[in-house]
C-alpha positions as CSV (number, residue, x, y, z in Angstrom):
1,X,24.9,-5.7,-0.2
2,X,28.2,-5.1,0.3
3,X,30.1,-3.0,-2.7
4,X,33.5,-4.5,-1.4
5,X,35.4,-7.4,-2.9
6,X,38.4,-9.5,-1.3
7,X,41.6,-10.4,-2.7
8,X,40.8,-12.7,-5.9
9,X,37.6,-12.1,-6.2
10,X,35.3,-11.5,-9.3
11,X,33.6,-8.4,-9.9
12,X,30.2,-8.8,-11.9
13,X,28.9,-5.6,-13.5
14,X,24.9,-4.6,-11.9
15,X,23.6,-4.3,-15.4
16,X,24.9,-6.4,-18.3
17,X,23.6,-4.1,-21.0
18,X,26.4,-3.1,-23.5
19,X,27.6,0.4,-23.4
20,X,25.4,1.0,-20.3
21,X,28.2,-0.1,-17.4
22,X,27.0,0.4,-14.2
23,X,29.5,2.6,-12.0
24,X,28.4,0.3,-8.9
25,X,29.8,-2.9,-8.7
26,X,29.1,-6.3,-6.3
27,X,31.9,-8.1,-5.2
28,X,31.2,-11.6,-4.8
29,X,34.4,-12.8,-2.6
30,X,35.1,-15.5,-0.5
31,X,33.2,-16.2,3.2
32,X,36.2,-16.0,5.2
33,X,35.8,-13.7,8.2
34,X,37.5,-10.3,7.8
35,X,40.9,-9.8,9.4
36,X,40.4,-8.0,12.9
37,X,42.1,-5.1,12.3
38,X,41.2,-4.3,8.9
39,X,38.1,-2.0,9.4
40,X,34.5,-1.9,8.9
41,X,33.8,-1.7,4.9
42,X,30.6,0.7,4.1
43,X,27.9,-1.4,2.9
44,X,24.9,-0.4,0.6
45,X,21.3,-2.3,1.3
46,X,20.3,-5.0,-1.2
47,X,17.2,-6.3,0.1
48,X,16.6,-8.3,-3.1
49,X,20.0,-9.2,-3.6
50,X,19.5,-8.6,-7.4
51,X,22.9,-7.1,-7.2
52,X,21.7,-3.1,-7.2
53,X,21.9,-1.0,-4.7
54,X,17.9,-0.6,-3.0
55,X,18.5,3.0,-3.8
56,X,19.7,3.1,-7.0
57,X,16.7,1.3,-8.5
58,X,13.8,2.9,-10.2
59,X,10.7,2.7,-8.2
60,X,7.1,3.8,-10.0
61,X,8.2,7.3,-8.8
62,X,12.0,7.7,-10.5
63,X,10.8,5.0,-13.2
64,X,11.2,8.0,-15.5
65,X,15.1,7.8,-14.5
66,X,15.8,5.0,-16.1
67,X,15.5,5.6,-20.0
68,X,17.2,2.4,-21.0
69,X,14.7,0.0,-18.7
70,X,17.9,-1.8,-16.9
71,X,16.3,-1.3,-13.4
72,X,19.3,1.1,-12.4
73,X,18.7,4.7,-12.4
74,X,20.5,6.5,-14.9
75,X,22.4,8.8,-12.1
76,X,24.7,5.8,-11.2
77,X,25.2,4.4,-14.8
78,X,28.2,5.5,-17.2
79,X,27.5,6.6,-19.8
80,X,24.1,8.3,-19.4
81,X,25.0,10.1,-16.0
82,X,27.0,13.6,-15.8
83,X,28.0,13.4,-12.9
84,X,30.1,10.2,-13.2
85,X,33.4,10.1,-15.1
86,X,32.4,7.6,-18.5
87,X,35.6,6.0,-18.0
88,X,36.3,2.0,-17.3
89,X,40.5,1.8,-18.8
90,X,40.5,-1.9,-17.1
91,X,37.0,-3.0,-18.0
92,X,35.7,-4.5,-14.8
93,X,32.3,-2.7,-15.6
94,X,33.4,-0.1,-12.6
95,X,33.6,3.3,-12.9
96,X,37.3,4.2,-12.9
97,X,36.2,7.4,-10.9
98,X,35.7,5.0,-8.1
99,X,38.7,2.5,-8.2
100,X,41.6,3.5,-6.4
101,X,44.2,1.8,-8.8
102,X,43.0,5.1,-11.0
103,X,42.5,7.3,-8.0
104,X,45.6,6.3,-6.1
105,X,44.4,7.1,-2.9
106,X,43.8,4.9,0.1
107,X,41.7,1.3,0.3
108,X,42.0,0.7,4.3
109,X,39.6,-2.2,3.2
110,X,41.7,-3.9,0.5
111,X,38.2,-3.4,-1.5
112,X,39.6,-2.3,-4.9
113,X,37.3,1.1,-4.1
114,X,38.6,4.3,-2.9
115,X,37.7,4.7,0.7
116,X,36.5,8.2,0.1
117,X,35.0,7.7,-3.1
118,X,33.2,4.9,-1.2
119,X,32.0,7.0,1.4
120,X,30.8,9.3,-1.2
121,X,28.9,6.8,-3.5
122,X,26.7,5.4,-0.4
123,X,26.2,8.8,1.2
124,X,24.8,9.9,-2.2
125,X,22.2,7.1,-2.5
126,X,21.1,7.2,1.0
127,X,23.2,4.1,2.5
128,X,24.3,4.6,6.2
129,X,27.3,3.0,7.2
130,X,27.5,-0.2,10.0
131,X,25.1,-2.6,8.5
132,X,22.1,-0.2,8.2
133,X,20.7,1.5,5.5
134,X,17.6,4.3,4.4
135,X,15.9,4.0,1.5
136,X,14.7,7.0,-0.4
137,X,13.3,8.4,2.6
138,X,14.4,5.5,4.8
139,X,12.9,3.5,7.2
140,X,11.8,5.0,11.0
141,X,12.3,2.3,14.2
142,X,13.9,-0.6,15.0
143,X,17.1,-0.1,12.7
144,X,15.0,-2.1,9.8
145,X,14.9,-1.3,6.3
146,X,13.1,1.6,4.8
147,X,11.3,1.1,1.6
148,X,10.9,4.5,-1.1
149,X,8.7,5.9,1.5
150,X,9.4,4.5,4.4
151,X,8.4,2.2,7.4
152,X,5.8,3.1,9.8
153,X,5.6,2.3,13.3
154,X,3.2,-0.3,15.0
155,X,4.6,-4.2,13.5
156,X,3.4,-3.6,10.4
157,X,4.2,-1.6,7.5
158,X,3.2,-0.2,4.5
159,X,6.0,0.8,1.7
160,X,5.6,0.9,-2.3
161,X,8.8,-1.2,-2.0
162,X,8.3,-2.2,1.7
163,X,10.0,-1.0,4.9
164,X,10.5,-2.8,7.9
165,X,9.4,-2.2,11.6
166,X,9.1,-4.5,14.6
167,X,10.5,-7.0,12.8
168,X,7.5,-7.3,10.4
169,X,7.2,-6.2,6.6
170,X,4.8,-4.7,4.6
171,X,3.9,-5.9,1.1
172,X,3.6,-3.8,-2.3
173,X,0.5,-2.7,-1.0
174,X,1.3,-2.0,2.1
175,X,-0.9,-2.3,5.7
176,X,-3.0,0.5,7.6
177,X,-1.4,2.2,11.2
178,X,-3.7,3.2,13.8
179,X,-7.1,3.0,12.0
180,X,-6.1,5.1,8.9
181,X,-6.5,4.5,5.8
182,X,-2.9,3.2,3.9
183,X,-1.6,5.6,1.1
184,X,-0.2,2.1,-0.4
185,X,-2.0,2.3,-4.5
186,X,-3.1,-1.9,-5.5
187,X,-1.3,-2.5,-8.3
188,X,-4.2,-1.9,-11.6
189,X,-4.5,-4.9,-14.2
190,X,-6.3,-2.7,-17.0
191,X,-9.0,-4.7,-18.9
192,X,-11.4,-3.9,-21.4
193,X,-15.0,-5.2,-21.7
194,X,-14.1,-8.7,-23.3
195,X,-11.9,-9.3,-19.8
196,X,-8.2,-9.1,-22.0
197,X,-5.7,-7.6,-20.6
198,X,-4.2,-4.0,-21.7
199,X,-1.8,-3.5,-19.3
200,X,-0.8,-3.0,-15.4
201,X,-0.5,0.4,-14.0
202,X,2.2,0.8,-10.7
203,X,1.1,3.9,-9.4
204,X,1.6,5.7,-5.3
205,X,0.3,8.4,-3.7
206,X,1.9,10.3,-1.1
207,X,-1.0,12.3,0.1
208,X,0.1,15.1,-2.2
209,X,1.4,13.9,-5.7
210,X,0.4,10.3,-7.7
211,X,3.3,9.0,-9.6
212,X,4.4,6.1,-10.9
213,X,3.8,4.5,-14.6
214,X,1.5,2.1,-17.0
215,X,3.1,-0.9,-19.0
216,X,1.5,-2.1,-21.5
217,X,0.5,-6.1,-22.4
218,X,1.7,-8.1,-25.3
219,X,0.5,-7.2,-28.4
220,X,-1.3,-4.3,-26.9
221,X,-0.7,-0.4,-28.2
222,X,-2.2,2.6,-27.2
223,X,-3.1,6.0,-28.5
224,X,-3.2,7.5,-25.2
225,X,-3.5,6.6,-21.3
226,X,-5.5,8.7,-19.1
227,X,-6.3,8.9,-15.6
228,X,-10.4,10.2,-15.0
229,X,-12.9,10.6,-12.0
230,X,-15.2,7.9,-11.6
231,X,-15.6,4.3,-11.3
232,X,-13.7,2.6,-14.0
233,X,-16.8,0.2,-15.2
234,X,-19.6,3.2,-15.6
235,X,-16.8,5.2,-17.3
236,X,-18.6,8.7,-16.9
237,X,-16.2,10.3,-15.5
238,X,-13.8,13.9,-15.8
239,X,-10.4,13.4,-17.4
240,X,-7.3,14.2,-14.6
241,X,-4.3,14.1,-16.9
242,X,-2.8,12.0,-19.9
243,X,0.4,9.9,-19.0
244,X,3.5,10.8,-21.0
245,X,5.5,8.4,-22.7
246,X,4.8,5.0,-24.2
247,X,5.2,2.5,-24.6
248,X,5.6,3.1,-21.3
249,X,3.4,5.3,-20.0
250,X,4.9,7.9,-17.0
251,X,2.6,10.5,-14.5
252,X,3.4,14.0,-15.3
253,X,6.4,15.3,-13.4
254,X,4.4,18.1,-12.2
255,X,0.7,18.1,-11.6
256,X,-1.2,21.1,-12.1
257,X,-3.3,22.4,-9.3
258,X,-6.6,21.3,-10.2
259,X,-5.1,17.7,-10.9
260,X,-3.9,17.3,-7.5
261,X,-7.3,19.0,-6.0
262,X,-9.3,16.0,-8.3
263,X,-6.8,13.5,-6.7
264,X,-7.0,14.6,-3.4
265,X,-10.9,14.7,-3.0
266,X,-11.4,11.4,-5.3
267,X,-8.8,8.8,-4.5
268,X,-9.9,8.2,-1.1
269,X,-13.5,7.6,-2.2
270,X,-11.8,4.8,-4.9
271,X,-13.2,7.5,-7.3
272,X,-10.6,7.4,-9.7
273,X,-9.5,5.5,-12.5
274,X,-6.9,4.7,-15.8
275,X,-7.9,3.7,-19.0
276,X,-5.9,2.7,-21.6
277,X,-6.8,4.3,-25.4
278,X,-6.5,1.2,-27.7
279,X,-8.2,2.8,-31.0
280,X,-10.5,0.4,-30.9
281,X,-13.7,1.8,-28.8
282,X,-13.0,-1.2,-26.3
283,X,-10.4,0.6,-23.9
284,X,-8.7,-1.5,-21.3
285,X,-9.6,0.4,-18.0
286,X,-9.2,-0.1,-13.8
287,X,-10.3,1.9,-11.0
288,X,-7.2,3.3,-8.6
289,X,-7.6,1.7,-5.5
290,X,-6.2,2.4,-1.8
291,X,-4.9,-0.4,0.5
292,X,-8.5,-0.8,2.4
293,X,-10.6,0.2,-0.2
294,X,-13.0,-2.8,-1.6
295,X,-14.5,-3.0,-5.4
296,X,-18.3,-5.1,-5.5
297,X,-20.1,-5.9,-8.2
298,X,-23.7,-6.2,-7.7
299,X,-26.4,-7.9,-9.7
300,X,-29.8,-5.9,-10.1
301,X,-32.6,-7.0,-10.7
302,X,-36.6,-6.5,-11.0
303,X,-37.0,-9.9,-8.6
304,X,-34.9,-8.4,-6.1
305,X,-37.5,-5.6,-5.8
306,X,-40.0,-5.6,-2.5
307,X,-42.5,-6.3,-3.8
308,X,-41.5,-8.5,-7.0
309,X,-41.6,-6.5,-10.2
310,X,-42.3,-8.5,-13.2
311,X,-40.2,-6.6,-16.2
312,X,-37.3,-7.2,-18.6
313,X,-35.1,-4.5,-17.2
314,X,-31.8,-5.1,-15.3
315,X,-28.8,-3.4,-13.8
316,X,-25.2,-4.0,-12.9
317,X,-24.4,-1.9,-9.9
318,X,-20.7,-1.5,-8.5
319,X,-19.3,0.1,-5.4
320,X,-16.1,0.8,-3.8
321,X,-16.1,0.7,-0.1
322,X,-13.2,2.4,1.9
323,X,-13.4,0.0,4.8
324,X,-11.8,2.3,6.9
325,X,-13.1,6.0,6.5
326,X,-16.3,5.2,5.3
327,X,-16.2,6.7,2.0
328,X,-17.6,5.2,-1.1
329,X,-18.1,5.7,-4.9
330,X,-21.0,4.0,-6.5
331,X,-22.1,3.6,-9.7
332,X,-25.4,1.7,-11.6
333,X,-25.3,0.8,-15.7
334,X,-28.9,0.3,-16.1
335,X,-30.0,-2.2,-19.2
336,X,-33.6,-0.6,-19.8
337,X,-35.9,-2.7,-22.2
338,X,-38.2,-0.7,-24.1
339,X,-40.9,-3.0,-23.3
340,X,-41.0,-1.8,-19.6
341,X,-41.9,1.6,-21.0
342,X,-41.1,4.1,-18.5
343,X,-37.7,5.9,-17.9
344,X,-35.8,5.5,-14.7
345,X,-36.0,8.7,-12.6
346,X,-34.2,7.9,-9.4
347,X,-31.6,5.6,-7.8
348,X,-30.6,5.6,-4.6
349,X,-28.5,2.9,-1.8
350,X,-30.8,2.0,0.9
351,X,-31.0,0.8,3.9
352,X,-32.1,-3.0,4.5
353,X,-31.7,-6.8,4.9
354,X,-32.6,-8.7,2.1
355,X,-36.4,-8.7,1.1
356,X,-36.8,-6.0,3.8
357,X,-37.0,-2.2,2.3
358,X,-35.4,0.8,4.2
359,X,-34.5,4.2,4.3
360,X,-32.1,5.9,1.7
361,X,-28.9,6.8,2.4
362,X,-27.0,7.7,-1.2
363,X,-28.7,9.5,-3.7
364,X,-27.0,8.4,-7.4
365,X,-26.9,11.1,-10.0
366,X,-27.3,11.0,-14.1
367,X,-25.7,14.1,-14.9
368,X,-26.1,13.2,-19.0
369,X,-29.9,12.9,-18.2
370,X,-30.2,9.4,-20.4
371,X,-31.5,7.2,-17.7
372,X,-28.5,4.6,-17.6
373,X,-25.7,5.7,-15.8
374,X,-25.8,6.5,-12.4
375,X,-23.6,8.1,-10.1
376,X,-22.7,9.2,-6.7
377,X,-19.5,9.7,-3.7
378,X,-20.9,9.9,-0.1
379,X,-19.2,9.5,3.3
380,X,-20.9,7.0,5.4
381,X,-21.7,7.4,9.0
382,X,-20.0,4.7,11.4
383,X,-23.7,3.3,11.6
384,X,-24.4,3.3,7.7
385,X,-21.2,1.8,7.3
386,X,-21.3,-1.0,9.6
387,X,-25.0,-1.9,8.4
388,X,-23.3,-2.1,4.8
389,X,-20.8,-4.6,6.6
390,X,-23.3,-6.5,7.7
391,X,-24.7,-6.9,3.8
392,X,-27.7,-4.8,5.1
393,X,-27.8,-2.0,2.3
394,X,-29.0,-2.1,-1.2
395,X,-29.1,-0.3,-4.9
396,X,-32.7,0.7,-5.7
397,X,-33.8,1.9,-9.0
398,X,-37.0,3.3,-9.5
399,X,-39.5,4.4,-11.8
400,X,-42.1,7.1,-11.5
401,X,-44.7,4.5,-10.8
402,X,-42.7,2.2,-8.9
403,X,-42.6,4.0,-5.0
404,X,-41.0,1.1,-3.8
405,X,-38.3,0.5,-6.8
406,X,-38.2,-1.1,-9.8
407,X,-34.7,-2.5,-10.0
408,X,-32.8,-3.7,-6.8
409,X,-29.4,-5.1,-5.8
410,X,-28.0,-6.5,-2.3
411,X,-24.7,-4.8,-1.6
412,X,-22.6,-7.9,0.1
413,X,-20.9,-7.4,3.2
414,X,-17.2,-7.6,3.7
């Protein structure tokens, strides 16, 4: 996008909210082609071509930035930002900071905008001059478009907002380079146990930090949204942090230590999860989920069992797979019917085709000691994991008297 405009044309302020004029401005002139000798104008990247600069929008980590919710961060609005002049004398919704009928200096362009206030204004939101332009961090090869945290190399590319490499471009949640696992975050619908929607949580990890923000549905409030360990549908797990804000909900700026250490050593395993506070003992919750990490339900059953085990009792079973590292949270609700009489005392992923048993692999824990939820994380070996491809794995519950189990599910392959 180009922040120049030509003789005659119109200038059209970024964000039409009243009082809130954005010091950036799009000129939307005619096609002709520029005179020869005038030169080069600096241009700022608008991949969307909303009419804001790429790098003056909030993304899930600056959407803290942007207290009036106008999609342009408050640095490069007037007159929220300090380091702006709050001045517009002609009212073209441009910062008269910027203009050069105010700053009376030089406009090689014909532009309306001070040539060095222009060289200024893209160096300080990370344009480059020439027809190229970095994102927060920018993009890496192929003189493509870097998204907030960049391109990567190899055709394809992962980016919250999507760089460009080898002339291919990665979606919000991104694609996987050289057999690693993506750091791209699936964007979370939050439901609660009826299936309605509480909200949609943006969130991305960087390896180091997880930022980004929860929005809430119509007609939905919240007491409080909070990020635990776990899997989102056993809901068992350790509270990380509370998000700030609302009705927008924001990360912390700063995460404690221990927060980032739970992160770290959970969000791989798609061990972690938000859930919204509704008041109403039916929070809205989803699990946090890398690009390449799967979520399966799995129905268990006493049928399933080998041999057949004629009871009342059932399970639901639910397992997120990192496809790539191996690495897997599990997690088993079990429904116990007093008729069956005894408790459960193990549960455990095994081995094995359908109606054929096997060897264990995962051991599930009940840390509360009740019997009904079950939990575990585990790295697989490449051989585990490709027999869980292949659908040859499977939840067993058991029963003191049941050696073989009393409750199983098939894990399906992917």
């Amino acid at each position: 996008m180009n922040i120049v405009k030509k003789p005659n044309s119109k200038w059209l302020p970024l964000a039409l909210v009243p009082l809130f004029s954005v010091s950036v401005l799009v000129g939307c002139g005619s096609d002709d082609d520029p005179d020869p000798m005038t030169p080069d104008p600096t241009v700022v990247a608008d991949a969307d071509a909303n009419g804001v600069p790429d790098a003056a929008q909030p993304t899930t980590a600056t959407a803290d930035q942007d207290t009036n919710s106008n999609m342009v961060l408050d640095q490069y609005e007037t007159p929220l930002s300090d380091d702006v002049a709050a001045a517009d004398e002609n009212q073209n919704g441009v910062d008269d900071s910027y203009e050069v009928e105010f700053t009376m200096g030089t406009d090689a362009n014909g532009d309306g905008i001070d040539d060095a206030q222009a060289e200024l204004l893209v160096a300080s939101i990370g344009g480059e001059t020439g027809g190229e332009t970095g994102g927060e961090t920018g993009g890496e090869t192929g003189g493509e478009t870097g998204g907030e945290t960049g391109g990567e190399t190899g055709g394809e590319t992962g980016g919250e907002t999507g760089g460009e490499t080898g002339g291919e471009t990665g979606g919000e949640t991104g694609g996987e380079t050289g057999g690693e696992t993506s750091n791209d975050v699936a964007p979370i619908v939050l439901r609660d146990n009826s299936g309605t929607e509480g909200g949609t949580a943006n969130l991305a990890w960087d390896g180091t930090n997880l930022t980004g923000s929860v929005s809430l549905a119509d007609g939905i409030s919240a007491n409080q949204v909070t990020l635990y360990t776990g899997i989102s549908a056993a809901g068992n797990g350790t509270r990380v942090f509370d998000f700030n804000g609302g009705p927008t909900f924001f990360t912390p700026t700063v995460l404690e230590a221990d927060q980032a250490a739970f992160i770290a050593d959970n969000i791989e395993f798609g061990n972690l999860y938000v859930e919204i506070d509704k008041g109403d003992e039916n929070p809205a919750k989803g699990d946090v989920l890398l690009s390449g990490v799967t979520a399966t339900y799995v129905d268990i059953q006493s049928g399933n069992s080998v041999p057949a085990v004629d009871a009342f009792s059932n399970a639901a079973g639910f397992i997120n797979i990192n496809t790539v590292s191996g690495k897997i949270a599990a997690a088993i609700n079990v429904n116990l019917n007093p008729e069956d009489g005894e408790t459960i005392s193990m549960a455990h992923i095994h081995l094995g085709a359908a109606g054929e048993t096997g060897a264990p692999i995962v051991t599930l824990e009940n840390p509360s000691g009740d019997g009904v939820t079950w939990s575990a994380t585990a790295e697989l070996s490449t051989a585990d994991l490709s027999s869980m491809q292949q659908g040859n794995t499977y939840f067993n519950v058991h029963r003191a008297s049941d050696d073989a189990g009393f409750l199983r599910g098939q894990i399906p392959g992917f």
